[in-house]
TILUMTOR-348079 format. One record per atom (N, C-alpha, C, CB): atom name; x, y, z; residue in one letter; chain. Coordinates in steps of 0.05 Angstrom, whole numbers, plus 5000, padded with zeros to 4 digits. Glycine has a CB too. Layout:
% TILUMTOR-348079
CA,X,Y,Z,a,A;
...
//
This chain:
% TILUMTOR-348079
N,2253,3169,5313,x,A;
CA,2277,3183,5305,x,A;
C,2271,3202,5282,x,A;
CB,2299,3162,5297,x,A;
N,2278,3223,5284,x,A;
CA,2272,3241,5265,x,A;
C,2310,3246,5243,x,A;
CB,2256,3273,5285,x,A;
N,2301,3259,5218,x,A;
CA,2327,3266,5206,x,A;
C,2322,3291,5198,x,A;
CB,2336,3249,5183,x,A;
N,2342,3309,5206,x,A;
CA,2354,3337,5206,x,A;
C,2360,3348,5182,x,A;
CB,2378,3340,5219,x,A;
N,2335,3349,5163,x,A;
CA,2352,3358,5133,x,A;
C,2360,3385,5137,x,A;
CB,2334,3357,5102,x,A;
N,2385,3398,5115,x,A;
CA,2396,3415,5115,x,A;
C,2363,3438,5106,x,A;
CB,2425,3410,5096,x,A;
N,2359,3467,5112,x,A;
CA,2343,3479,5108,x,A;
C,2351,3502,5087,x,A;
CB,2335,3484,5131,x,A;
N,2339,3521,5076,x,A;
CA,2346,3544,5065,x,A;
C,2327,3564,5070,x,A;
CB,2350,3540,5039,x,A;
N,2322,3578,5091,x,A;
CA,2308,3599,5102,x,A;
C,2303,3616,5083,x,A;
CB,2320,3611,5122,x,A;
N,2282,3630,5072,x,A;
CA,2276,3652,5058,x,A;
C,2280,3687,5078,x,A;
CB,2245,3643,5049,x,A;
N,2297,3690,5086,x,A;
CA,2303,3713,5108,x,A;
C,2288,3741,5100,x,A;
CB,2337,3719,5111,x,A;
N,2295,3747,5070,x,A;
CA,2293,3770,5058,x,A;
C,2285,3769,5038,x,A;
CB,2311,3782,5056,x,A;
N,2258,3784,5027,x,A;
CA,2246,3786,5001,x,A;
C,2240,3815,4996,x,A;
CB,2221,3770,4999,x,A;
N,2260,3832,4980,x,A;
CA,2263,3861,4970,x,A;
C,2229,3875,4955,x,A;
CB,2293,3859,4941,x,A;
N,2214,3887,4963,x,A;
CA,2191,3893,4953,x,A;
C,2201,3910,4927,x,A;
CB,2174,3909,4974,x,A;
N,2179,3906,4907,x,A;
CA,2175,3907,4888,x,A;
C,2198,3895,4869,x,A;
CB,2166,3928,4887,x,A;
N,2216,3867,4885,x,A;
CA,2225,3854,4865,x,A;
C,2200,3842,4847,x,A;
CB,2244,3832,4878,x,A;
N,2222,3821,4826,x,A;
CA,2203,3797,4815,x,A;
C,2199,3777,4843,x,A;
CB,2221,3777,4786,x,A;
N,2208,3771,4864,x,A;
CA,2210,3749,4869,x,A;
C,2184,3757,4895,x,A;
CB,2244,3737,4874,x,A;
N,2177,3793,4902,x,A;
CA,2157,3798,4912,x,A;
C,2137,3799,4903,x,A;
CB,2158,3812,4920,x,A;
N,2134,3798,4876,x,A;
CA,2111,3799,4852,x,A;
C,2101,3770,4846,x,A;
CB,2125,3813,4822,x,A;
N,2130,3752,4854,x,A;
CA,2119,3715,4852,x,A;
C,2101,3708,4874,x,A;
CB,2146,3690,4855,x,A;
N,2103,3727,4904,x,A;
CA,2088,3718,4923,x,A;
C,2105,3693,4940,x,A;
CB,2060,3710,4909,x,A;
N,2139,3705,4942,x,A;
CA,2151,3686,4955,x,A;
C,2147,3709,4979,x,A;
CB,2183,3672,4944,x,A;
N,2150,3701,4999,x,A;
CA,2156,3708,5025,x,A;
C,2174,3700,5052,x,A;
CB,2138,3706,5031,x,A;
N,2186,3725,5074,x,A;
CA,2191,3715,5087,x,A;
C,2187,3685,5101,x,A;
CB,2190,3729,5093,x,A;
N,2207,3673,5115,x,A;
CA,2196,3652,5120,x,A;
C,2189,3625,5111,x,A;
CB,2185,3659,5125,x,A;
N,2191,3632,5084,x,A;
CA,2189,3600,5055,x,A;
C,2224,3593,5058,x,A;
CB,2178,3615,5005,x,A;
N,2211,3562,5062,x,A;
CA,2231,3559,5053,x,A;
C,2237,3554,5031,x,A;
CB,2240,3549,5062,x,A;
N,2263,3545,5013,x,A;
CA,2273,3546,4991,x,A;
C,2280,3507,4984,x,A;
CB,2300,3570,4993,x,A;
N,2269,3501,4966,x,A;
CA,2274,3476,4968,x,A;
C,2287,3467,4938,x,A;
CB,2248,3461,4979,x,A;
N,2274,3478,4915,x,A;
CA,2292,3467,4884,x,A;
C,2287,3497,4870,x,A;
CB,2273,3433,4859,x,A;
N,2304,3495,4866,x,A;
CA,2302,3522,4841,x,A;
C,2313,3505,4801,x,A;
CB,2339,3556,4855,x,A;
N,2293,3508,4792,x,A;
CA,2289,3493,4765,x,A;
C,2292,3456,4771,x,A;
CB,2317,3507,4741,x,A;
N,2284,3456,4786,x,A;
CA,2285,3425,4795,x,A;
C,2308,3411,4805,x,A;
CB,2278,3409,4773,x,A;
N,2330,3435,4802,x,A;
CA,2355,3419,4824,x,A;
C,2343,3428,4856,x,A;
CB,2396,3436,4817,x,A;
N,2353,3406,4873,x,A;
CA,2348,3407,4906,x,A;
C,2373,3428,4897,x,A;
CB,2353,3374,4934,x,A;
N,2365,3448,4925,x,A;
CA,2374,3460,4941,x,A;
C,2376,3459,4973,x,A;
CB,2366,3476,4935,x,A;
N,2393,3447,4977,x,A;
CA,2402,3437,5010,x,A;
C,2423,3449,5022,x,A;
CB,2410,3408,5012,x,A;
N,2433,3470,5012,x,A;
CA,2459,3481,5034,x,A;
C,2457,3507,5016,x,A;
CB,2498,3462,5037,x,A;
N,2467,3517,5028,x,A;
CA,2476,3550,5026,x,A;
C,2488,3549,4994,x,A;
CB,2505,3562,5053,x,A;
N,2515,3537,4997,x,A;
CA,2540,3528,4971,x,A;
C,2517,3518,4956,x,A;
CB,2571,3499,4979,x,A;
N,2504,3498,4950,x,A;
CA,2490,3497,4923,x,A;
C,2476,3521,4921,x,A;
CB,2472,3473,4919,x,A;
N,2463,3537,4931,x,A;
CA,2446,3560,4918,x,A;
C,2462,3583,4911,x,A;
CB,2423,3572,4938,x,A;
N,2487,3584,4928,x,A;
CA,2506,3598,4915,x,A;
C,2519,3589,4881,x,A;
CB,2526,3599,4936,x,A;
N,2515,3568,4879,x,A;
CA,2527,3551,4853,x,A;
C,2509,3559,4833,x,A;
CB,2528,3516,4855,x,A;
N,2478,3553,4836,x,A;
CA,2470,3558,4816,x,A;
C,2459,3593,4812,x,A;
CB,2451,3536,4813,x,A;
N,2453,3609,4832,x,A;
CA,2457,3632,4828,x,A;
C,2476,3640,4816,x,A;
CB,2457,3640,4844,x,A;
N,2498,3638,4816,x,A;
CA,2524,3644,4802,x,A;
C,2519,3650,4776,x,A;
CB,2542,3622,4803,x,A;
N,2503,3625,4768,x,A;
CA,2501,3613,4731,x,A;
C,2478,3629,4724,x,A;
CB,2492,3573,4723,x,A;
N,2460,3645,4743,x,A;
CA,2436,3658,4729,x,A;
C,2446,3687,4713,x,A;
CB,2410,3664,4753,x,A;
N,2437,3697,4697,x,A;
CA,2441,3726,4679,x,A;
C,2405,3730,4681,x,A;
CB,2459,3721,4637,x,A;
N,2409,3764,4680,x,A;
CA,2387,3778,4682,x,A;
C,2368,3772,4659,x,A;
CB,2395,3805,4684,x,A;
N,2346,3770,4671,x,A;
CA,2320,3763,4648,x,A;
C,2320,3733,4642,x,A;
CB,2325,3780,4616,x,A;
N,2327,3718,4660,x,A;
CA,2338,3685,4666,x,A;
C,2295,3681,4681,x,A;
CB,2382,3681,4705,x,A;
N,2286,3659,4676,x,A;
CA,2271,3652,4684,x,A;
C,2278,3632,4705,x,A;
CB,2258,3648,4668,x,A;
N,2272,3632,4730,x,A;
CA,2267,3611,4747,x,A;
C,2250,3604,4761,x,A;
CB,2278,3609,4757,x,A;
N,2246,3576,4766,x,A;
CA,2218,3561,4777,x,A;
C,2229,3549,4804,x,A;
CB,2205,3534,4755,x,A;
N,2211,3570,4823,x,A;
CA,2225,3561,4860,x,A;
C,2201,3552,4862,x,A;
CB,2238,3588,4890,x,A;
N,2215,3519,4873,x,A;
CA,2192,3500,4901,x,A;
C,2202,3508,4919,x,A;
CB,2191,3465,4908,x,A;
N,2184,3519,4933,x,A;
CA,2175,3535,4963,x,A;
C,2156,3518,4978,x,A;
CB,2159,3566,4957,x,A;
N,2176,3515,5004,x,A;
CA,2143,3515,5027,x,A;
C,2144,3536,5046,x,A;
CB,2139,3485,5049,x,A;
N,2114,3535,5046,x,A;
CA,2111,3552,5062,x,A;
C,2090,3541,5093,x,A;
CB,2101,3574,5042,x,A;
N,2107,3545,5119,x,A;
CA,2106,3534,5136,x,A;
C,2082,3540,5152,x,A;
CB,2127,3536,5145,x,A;
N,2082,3570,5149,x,A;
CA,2050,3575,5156,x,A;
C,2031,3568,5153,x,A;
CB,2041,3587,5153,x,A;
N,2024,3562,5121,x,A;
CA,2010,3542,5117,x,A;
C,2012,3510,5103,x,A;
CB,1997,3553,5107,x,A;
N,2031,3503,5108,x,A;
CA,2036,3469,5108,x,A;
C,2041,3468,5081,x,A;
CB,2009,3446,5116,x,A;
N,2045,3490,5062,x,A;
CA,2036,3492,5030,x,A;
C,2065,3488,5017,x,A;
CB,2019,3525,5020,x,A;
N,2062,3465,4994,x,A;
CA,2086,3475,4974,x,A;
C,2076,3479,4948,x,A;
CB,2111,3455,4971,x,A;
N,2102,3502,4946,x,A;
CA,2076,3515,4918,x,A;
C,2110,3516,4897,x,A;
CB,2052,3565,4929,x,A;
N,2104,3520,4874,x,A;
CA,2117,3529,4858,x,A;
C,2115,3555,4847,x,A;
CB,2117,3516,4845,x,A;
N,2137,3572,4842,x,A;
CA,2131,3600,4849,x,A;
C,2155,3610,4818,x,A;
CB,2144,3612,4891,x,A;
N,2143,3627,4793,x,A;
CA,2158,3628,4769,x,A;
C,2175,3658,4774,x,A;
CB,2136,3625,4740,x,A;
N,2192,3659,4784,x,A;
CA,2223,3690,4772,x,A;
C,2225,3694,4754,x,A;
CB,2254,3691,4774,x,A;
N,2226,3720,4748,x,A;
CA,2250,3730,4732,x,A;
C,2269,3750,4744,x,A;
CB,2240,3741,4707,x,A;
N,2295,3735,4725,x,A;
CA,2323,3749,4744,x,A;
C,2323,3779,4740,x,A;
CB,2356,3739,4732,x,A;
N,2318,3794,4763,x,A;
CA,2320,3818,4758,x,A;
C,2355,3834,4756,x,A;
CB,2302,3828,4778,x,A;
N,2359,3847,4741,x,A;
CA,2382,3861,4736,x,A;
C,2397,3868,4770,x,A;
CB,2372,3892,4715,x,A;
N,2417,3869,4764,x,A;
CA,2434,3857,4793,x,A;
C,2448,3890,4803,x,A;
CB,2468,3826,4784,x,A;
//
């Protein structure tokens, strides 16, 4: 029996953001950002909300291509 956790697809990564410069990529998924889980859409919208520009954040990422989870360091770029 397998269990269906909720996912967070990495769809879109804007070149020459910070978050293209961290080496996130299509296809990662998104799993904690500063060590809270991220499991649905509504929490990443929650804590996005709370970030201001020049905000540091630390995304656990996997990445499926290669089996890899990595931790990956942002900064919030101006919106």
């Amino acid at each position: 029996q397998t269990c269906a956790l909720p996912i967070l697809l990495i769809l879109k990564v804007e070149p020459l953001s910070s978050a293209f410069d961290a080496g996130i990529e299509r296809g990662s998924v998104l799993l904690e950002i500063n060590r809270q889980r991220v499991d649905s859409a509504e929490k990443f919208r929650r804590v996005a909300r709370e970030v201001r520009p020049g905000d540091i954040l630390t995304l656990f990422v996997y990445a499926p291509d290669t089996d890899q989870r990595q931790l990956k360091t942002v900064r919030v770029d101006e919106r």
